[in-house]
SEMAR-483833 format. One record per atom (N, C-alpha, C): x, y, z; residue in one letter. Coordinates in steps of 0.2 Angstrom, whole numbers, plus 5000, padded with zeros to 4 digits. Layout:
<atoms>
XYZA;...
</atoms>
This chain:
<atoms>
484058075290X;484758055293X;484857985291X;485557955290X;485657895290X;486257865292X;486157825296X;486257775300X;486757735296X;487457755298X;488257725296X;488257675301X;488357615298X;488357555302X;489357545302X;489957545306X;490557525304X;490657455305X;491157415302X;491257355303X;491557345310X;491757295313X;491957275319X;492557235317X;492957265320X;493657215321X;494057195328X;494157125329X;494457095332X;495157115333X;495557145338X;496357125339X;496457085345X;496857025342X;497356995346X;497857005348X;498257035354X;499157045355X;499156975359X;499856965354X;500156915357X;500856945361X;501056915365X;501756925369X;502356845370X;502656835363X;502856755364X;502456695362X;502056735356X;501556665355X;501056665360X;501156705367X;500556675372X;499956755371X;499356735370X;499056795370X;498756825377X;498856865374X;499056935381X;498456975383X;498257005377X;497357025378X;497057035372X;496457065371X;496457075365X;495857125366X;495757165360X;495057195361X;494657205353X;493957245355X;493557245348X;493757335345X;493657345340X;493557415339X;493057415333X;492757465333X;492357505327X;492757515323X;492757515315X;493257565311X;493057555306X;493157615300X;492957625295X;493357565290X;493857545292X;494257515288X;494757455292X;494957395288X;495457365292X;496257425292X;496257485290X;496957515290X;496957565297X;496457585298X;495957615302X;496057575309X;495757505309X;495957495316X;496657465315X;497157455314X;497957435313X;497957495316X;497857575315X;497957625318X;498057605324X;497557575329X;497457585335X;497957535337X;498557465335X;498857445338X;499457485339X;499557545334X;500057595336X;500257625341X;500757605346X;500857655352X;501057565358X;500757525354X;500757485359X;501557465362X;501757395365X;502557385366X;502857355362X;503357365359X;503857325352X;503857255352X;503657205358X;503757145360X;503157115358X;502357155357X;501857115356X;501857135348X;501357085344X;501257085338X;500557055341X;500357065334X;499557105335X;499257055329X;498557035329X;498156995322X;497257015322X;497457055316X;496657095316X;496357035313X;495657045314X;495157005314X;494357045311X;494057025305X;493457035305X;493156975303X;492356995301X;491856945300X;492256915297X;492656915291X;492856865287X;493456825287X;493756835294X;494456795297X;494856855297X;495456835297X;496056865300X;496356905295X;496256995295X;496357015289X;496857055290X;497357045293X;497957085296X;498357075301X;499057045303X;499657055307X;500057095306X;500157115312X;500657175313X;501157145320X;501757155319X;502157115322X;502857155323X;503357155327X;504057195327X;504457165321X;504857215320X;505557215314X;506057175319X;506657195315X;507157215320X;507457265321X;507057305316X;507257395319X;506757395322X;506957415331X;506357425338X;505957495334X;506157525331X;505857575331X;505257595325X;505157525319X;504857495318X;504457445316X;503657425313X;503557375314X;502957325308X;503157295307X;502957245301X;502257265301X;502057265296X;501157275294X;501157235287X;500757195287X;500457135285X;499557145281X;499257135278X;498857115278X;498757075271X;498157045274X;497856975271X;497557005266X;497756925261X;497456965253X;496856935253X;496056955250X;495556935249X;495356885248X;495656835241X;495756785238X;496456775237X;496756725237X;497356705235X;497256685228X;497856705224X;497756685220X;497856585215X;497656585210X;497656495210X;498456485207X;498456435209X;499156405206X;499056375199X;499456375196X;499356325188X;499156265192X;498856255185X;498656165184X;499256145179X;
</atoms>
């Protein structure tokens, strides 16, 4: 048998810039837990978090009925010299 270790990720909801709560979740992916900020209230935006920093914001539009998903690129690419 073997032992599936998932990664842990951070969310933080904000409400107005001030943070409101946040919690950990288990998941196989950062798409995975973005899932779990689904259902919350159109006012808070959300900033996923793993070992490696902050690998996703999800935030309100201005259509209430949807909402901004973001996520952070790996590497940034370089800029010319």
């Amino acid at each position: 048998m073997r032992c599936v270790v998932m990664p842990t990720f951070r969310i933080f909801y904000f409400r107005h810039n001030v943070l409101d709560h946040a919690e950990e979740v288990e998941a196989p992916s950062v798409v995975d837990a973005a899932a779990r900020v689904s259902g919350n209230p159109p006012d808070l935006e959300a900033e996923i978090w793993s070992d490696k920093g902050r690998v996703g914001i999800i935030g309100a539009s201005r259509d209430a009925a949807h909402q901004i998903v973001e996520f952070i690129p790996k590497s940034f690419p370089r800029m010319p010299s």
